[in-house]
Residue, then its C-alpha position, 0 to 999 in steps of 0.5 A: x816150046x810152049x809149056x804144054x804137053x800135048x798127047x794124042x790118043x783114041x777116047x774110045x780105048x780103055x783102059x789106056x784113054x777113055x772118058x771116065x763116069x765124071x765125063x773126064x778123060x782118064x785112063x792108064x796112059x793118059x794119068x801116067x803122061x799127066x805125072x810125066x807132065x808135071x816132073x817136066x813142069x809143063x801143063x797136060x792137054x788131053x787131045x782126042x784124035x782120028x785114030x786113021x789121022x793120028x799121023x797128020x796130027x803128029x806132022x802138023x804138031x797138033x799133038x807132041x806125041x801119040x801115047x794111048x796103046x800104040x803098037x810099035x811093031x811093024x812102024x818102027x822106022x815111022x816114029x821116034x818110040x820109046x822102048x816098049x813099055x807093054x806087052x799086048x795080044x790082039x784078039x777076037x771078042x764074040x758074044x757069049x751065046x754066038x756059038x763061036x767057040x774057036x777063031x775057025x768057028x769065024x768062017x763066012x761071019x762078020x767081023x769088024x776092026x777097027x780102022x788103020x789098027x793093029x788087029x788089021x795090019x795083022x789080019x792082013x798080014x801076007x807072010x803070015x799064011x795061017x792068020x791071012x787065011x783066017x781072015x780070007x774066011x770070013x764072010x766079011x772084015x769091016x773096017x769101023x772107026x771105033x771099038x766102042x762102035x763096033x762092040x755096039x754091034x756085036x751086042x746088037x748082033x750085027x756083026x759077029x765078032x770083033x778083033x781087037x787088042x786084049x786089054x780092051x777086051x778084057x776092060x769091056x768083058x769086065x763091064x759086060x759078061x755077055x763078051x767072051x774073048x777067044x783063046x786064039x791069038x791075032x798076034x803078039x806086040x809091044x807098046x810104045x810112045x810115038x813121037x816125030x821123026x827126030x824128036x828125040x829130045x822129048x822123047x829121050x826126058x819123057x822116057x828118063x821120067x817113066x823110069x823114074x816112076x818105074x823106080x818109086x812105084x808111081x807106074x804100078x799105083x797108076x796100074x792098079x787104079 
């Protein structure tokens, strides 16, 4: 109502939202709600969030949506999604000469993930016997408040490896070779915008506009950057 679009998202996540070498954010998602933004006339505001206070920020209408890779499965009756815009695959990343070859290399080693994430819901998921076994292996599973912090201590060889979502992985190896990501799969989802419960409005004119830019080319331009 006030002319401004506000999106909630992790800074820390690239290549969906980060803080660029300019200082400013950007990131694949972030540009591609800044050209939502500007078809709906309103003004952009970039809102870096807690991720594990992501909704309390949305409740108290801090932020208009949460748009920075955010699963839907498992939270689909939390929010107002759009449909899912990108597939996604959690995985673990180690350090090239760990030694770690396989996820059951990870018996009795440190990982971490990140808090109130997807890797861990996955990790921690009962009916899913053979990845819950996994992680009951492992020496330990710490929870960090973000990737970039916990890929500070894979490098520092604090902990051995992380579980993590693919793209971000790839991002980092891309920027760091010491980085390998291992062939085993977490677990396979989707992407999707988050708004609250019963915003449909918002999130019915963002979802028509992404289609648009879907049709003109705008989503694969803003891709390849």
């Amino acid at each position: 109502t006030d002319g401004t679009f506000t999106v909630g998202f992790d800074q820390d996540f690239p290549p969906m939202g980060f803080v660029g070498d300019d200082g400013e954010f950007t990131g694949f998602d972030l540009e591609m709600a800044a050209e939502v933004a500007k078809r709906l006339n309103l003004m952009i505001a970039y809102q870096p969030i807690a991720w594990d206070a992501k909704d309390m920020e949305l409740e108290t209408g801090n932020i208009d949506c949460i748009w920075n890779g955010f699963t839907m499965n498992g939270r689909e009756d939390d929010y107002t999604w759009t449909p899912a815009y990108i597939n996604n695959t959690q995985v673990f990343a180690v350090n090239k000469n760990s030694g770690i070859k396989k996820a059951a290399d990870l018996a009795g080693k440190n990982v971490l993930v990140q808090a109130d994430s997807s890797a861990l819901a996955a990790l921690q998921d009962e009916e899913n016997t053979d990845i819950k076994a996994l992680a009951d292996s492992f020496g330990s599973l710490t929870q960090v408040p973000d990737y970039e912090s916990a890929l500070m201590e894979l490098e520092a060889g604090s902990a051995d490896a992380v579980a993590m979502d693919e793209g971000v992985a790839l991002t980092k190896q891309a920027q760091n070779d010491n980085i390998v990501i291992l062939d085993d799969v977490i677990s396979q989802e989707q992407y999707g915008i988050a708004f609250k419960k019963g915003n449909d409005e918002l999130r019915d004119q963002v979802w028509s506009t992404l289609l648009e830019m879907e049709k003109d080319g705008t989503v694969d331009k803003i891709a390849a950057k």
